[in-house]
C-alpha positions in Angstrom: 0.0 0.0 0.0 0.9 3.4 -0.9 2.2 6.4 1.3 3.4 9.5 0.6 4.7 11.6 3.6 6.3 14.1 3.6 8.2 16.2 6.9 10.5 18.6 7.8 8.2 21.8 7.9 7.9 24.3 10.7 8.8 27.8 11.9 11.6 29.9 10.6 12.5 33.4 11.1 12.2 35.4 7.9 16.3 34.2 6.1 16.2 31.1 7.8 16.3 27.7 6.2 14.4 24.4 5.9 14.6 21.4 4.7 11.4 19.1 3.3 11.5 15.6 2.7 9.4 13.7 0.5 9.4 9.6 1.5 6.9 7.2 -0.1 6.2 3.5 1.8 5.5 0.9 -0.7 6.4 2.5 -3.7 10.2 3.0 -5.3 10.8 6.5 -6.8 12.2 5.1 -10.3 11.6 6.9 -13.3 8.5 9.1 -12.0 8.9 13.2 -12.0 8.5 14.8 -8.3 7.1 17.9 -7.7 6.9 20.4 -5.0 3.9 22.6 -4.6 2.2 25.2 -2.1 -0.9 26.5 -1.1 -1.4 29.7 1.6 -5.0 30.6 2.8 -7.0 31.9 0.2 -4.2 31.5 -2.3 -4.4 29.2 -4.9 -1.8 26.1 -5.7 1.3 27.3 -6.7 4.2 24.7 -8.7 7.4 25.5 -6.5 9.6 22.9 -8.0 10.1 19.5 -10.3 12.5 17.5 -11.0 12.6 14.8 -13.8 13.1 11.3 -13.8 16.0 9.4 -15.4 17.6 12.8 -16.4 17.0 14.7 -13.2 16.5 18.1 -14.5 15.0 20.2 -12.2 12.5 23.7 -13.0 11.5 26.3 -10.0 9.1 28.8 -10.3 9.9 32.2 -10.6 9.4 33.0 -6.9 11.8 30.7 -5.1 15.0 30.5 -7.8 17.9 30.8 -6.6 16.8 30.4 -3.1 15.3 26.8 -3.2 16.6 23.3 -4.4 15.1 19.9 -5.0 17.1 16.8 -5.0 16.2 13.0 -5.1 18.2 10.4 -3.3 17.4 6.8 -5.2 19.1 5.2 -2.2 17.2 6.6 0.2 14.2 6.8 -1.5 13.4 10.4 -0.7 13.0 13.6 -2.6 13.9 16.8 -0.6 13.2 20.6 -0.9 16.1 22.7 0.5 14.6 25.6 1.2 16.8 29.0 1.6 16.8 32.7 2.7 12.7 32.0 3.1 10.3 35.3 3.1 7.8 35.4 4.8 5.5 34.9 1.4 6.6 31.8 1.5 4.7 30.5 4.1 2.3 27.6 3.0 1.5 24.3 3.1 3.9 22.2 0.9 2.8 19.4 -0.7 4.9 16.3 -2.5 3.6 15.1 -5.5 4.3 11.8 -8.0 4.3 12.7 -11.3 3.1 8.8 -12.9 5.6 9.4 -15.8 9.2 10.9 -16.0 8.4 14.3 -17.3 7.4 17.2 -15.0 4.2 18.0 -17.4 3.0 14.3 -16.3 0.0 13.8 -14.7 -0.1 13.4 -11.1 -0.2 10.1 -9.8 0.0 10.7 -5.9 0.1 13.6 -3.2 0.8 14.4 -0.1 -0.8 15.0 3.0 1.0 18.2 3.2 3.1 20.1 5.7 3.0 23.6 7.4 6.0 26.0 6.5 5.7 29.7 8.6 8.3 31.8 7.7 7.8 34.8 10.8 9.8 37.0 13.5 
């Protein structure tokens, strides 16, 4: 059986760092795209980050480049969001998502339950 957690939000001062992890049970991250996304209250969904299967290229949205990273561990079976020199628009919940094939236009085969980043002095 299938889950997809995901961990590692929380409360950072505005410059601060976190790190989200991304770790399905039952399922092996192989060739499948994973992306990152966010919602804030009435906001809607926002694509923060993807990155590819097989190749691993990766694509950010305009907001967070150069401040955020996503990387995949095949060994660990766990796809992370390093997230740097946060603002506080950046507060959310981030959610993990399975892309079903390698590409980050692929349909989305699983999410997350989600977790809550405040960025806040």
């Amino acid at each position: 059986q299938l889950q997809l957690v995901e961990s590692g939000g929380g409360l950072v001062q505005p410059g601060g760092s976190l790190r989200l992890s991304c770790a399905p049970s039952g399922f092996t991250l192989d060739f499948h795209a994973i992306g990152w996304f966010r919602q804030a209250p009435g906001k809607e969904r926002e694509g923060v980050a993807c990155i590819s299967g097989i190749i691993g290229s990766t694509n950010y949205a305009d907001s967070v480049k150069g401040r955020f990273a996503i990387s995949r561990d095949n060994a660990r079976n766990t796809v992370y969001l390093q997230m740097n020199s946060l603002k506080p628009e950046d507060s959310a919940v981030y959610y993990c998502a399975v892309r079903g094939t390698s590409g980050c236009s692929a349909y989305i085969q699983y999410w997350g339950q989600g977790t809550q980043v405040t960025v806040s002095s």
